[in-house]
N, C-alpha and C positions, 0 to 999 in steps of 0.2 A: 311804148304805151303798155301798160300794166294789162291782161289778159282779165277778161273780165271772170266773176265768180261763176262757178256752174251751179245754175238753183235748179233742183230735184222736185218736179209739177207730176210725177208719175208713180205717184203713190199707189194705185190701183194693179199695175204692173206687177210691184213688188214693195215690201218697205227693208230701213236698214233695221238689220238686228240691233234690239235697244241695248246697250251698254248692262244693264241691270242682267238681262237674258244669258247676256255672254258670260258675265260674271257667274252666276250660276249652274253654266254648263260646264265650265273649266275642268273643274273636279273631275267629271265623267270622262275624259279624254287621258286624266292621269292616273290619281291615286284610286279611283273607282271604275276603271275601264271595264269590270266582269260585263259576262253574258247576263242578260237577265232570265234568261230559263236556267243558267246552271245552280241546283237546289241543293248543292252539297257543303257551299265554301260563302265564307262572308264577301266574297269579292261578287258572287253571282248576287246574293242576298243585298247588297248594298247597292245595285243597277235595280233590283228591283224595285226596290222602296224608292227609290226615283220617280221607276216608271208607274208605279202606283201616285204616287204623289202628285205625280201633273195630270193621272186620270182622276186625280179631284178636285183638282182645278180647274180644270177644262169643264166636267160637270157641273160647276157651281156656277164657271160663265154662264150656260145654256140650259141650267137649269135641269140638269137629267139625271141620272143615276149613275154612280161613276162604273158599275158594271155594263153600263149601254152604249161605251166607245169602245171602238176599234181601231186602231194607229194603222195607218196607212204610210205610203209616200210621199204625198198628195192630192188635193182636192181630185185631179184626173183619176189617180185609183181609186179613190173613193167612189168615183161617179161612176165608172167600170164598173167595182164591184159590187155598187147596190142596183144598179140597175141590170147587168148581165145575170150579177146571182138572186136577185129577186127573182126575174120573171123566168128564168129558170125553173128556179125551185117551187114557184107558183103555177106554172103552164095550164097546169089540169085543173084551175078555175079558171082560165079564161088564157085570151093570148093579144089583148087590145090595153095598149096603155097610150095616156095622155099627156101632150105636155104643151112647149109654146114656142114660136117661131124665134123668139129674143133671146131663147137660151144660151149659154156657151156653147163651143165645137163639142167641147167635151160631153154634154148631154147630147146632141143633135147625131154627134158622130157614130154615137154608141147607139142611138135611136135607131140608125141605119144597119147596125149591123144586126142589133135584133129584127127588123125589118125581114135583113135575110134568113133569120133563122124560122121563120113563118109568121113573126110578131106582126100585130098590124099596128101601126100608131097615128093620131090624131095630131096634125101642129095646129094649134088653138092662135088666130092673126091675134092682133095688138092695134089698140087706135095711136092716134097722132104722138100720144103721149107715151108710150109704150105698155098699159095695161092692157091688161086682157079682160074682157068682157066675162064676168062670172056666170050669167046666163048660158053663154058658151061654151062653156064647162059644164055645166049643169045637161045642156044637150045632147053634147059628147059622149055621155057615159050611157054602155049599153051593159048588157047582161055577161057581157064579154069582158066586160074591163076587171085591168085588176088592181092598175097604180096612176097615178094622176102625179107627175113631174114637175112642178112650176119652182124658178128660182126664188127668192128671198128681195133681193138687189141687183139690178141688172148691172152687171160690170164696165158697160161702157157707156150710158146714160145715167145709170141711178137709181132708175124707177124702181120701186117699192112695191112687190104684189101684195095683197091683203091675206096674206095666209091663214087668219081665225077664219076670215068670210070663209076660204075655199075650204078648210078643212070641215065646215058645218056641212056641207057640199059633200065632200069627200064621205064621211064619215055615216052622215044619212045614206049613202049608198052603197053604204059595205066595201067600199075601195080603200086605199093607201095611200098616203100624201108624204110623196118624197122631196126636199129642196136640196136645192144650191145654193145653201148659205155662204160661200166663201168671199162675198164682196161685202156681208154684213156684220159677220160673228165679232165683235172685238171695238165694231166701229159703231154700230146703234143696239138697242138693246134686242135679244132673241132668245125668246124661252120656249124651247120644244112644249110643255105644258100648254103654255098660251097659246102657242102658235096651232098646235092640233096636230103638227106634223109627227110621223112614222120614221122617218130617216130623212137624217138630214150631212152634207158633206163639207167640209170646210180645213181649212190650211194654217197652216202657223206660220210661212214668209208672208202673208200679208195684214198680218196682225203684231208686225215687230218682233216676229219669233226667225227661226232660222230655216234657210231652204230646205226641203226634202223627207218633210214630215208633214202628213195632215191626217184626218179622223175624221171615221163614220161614227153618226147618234144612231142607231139599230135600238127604238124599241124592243123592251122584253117582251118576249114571243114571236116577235118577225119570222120568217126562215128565209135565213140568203145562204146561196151555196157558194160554197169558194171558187173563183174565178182562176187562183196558182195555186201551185202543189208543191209539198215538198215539208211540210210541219205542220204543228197542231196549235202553233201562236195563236193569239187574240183570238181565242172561241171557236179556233179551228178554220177561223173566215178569212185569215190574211196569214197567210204562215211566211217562215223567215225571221231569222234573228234582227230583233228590236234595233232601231237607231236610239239609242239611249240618252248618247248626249242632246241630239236635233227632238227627242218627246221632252225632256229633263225644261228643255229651251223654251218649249211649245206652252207646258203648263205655264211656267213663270211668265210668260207675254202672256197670255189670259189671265191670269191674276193683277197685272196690272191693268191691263185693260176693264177687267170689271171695277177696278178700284176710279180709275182715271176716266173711266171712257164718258161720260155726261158731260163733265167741265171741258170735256177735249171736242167734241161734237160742236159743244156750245162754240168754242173758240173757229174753227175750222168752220162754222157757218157763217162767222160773220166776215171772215175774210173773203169765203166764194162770194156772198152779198157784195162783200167791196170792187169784186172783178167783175163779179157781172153788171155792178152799176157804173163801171168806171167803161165798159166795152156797148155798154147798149145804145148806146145811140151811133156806134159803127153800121155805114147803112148797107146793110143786106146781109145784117149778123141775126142767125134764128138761135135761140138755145135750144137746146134738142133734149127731148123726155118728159117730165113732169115734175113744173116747178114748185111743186108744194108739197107731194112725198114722194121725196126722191132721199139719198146719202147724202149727208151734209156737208161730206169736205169735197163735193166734188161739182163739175159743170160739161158740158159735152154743147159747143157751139159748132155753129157750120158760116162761111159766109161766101155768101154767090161771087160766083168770078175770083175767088180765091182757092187755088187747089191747096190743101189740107197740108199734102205731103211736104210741098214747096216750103211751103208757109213755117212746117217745123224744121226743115234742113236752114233755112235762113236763120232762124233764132239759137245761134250756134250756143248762150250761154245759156237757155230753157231745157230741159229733161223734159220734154212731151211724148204725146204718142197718140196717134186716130183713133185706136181704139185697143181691143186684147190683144195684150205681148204677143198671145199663141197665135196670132195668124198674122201679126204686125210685115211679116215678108210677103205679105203679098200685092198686089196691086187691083183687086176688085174692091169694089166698093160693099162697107159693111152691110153684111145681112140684116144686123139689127136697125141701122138706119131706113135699108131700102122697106124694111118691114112697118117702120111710121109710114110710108108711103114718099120717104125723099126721091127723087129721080138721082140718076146714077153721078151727075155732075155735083148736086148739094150734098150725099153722102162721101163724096170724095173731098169734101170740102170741110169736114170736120175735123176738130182739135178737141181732146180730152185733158181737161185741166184739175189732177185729183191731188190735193195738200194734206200731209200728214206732222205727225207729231212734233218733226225737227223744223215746219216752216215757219218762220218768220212773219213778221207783217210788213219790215224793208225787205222782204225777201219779193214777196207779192207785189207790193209799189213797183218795186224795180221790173218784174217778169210785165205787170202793166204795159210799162212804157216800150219793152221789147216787144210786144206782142201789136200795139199801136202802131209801131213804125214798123215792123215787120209788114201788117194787113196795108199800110198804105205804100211802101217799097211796091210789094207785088201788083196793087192795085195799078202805080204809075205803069208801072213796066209792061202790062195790060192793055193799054192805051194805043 
């Protein structure tokens, strides 16, 4: 018997590099491999105009100034280096920053370690749906605060915070409104202008661009201090010679994506509609976050008496995942779920179902029917 196809449901994870991206990096790995600080020779000179290049594409996704990104390695140093070298370089107005229980590790992580440096921080709960309460932010802020943290797109539900709401918030109070766009930039629309936000961090693998590159939006005027040492790269704030070819890659999957990204949403909504209408009357199946703004290519269900993990080892031809790659090795149950208030056994009980650009619609019929007899296999065996 023919080995069934592997379908890719873990868009959220990561996505593949678009063909078009790759194409366009090529160059940079041969006939234009220069430095792009070396300002002597056409070889550094033609790495730069790359990397300028996709610093205006990136900026026209999001709407911001193409001098107000900073190339990183990824959304994780991003989120290190605007929040370490924020409240660093900020301390002597205050030492109290805000943010939210649903965040990634990578915000939470880095919370803690300001934490130890004398920071005090606020995690702001979340109702059933995983928003946060903007009154409770509004509460939050003392004399003391200096930056207010909240994501964009929660990465393993969906949910959507209100960023113009919080930044009126933000903004009436003399504070700073930092997110973590990196589950949204590429996938629904996000305009630092609109949104009100100050800094904002996000990635190029999960936009169809390539691993190991992403950028901070650092509003003109901000001050963040450099988190590593060793150059005077990008404004002095991330030093180290440029990945050239992985920024080159990064612009080009933003420019497609502001070109594509409406009609792709649209498509990618109607298919999660077709899974979650095709799964809901499975009984004791909850969808988890908030069904009406949330990311559209995606779904985050749980179902009682069904352990999560099981559930994805069995659907040996499915690419799923419970929740973020980065902590996918562990065996506690998601923070972000226990934070709706799931007990420990329904948070272990959940499956992330995120579709992107190369899925199909036989691709989702079929994952359907695996996911169907997978939840009633275990359910028998249960018995």
């Amino acid at each position: 018997m023919a080995e069934k196809k592997k379908i890719y449901l873990d868009y959220n994870a990561t996505t593949p590099t678009d063909e078009r991206v790759v194409k366009e990096m090529l160059p940079y790995f041969t006939e234009k491999f220069g430095n792009s600080s070396s300002v002597t020779h056409t070889f550094g000179w033609d790495a730069e105009e790359g990397v300028e290049l996709a610093r205006d594409r990136i900026s026209k996704l999001i709407g911001s100034k193409p001098k107000e990104i900073v190339f990183t390695s990824g959304a994780t140093e991003a989120i290190n280096t605007a929040l370490l070298g924020f409240c660093r370089a900020n301390k002597e107005n205050g030492n109290h920053i805000i943010t939210c229980k649903t965040e990634h590790t990578a915000v939470l992580d880095t919370c803690h370690q300001l934490e130890q440096e004398g920071f005090e921080v606020t995690y702001l709960p979340v109702d059933t749906s995983g928003n946060i309460d903007v009154e409770d932010l509004q509460r939050a802020i003392t004399r003391n605060t200096i930056l207010a943290c909240i994501m964009h797109a929660n990465n393993e539900i969906g949910t959507i915070h209100p960023l113009a709401k919080i930044s009126r918030i933000t903004q009436k109070a003399g504070i700073k409104l930092m997110t973590d766009a990196t589950q949204s930039v590429g996938k629904i629309p996000f305009d630092v202008n609109k949104s009100g936000v100050d800094i904002a961090a996000f990635s190029s693998h999960k936009l169809y661009g390539p691993m190991g590159v992403g950028a901070l939006y650092i509003k003109a005027g901000i001050q963040i201090n450099p988190i590593l040492f060793g150059g005077k790269q990008e404004k002095k704030i991330r030093p180290g010679t440029l990945n050239v070819p992985g920024i080159v890659g990064f612009g080009k999957a933003c420019e497609i994506c502001d070109l594509e990204m409406k009609d792709e949403s649209s498509r990618l909504s109607r298919l999660i509609e077709t899974i979650e209408d095709e799964l809901f009357d499975i009984e004791g199946l909850t969808i988890n976050g908030n069904q009406s703004l949330r990311l559209p290519h995606m779904t985050s269900i749980s179902i009682t008496d069904v352990d999560g993990t099981r559930l994805i080892r069995a659907m040996k031809n499915l690419a799923l995942s419970q929740g973020s790659a980065c902590s996918s090795n562990t065996t506690h149950p998601s923070h972000v779920l226990k934070a709706l208030g799931h007990s420990d056994d329904l948070a272990l009980a959940s499956v992330r179902i995120a579709l992107g650009r190369m899925t199909t619609r036989m691709e989702v019929i079929d994952a359907i029917k695996s996911i169907k007899r997978g939840i009633s296999q275990l359910k028998t065996s249960n018995l």
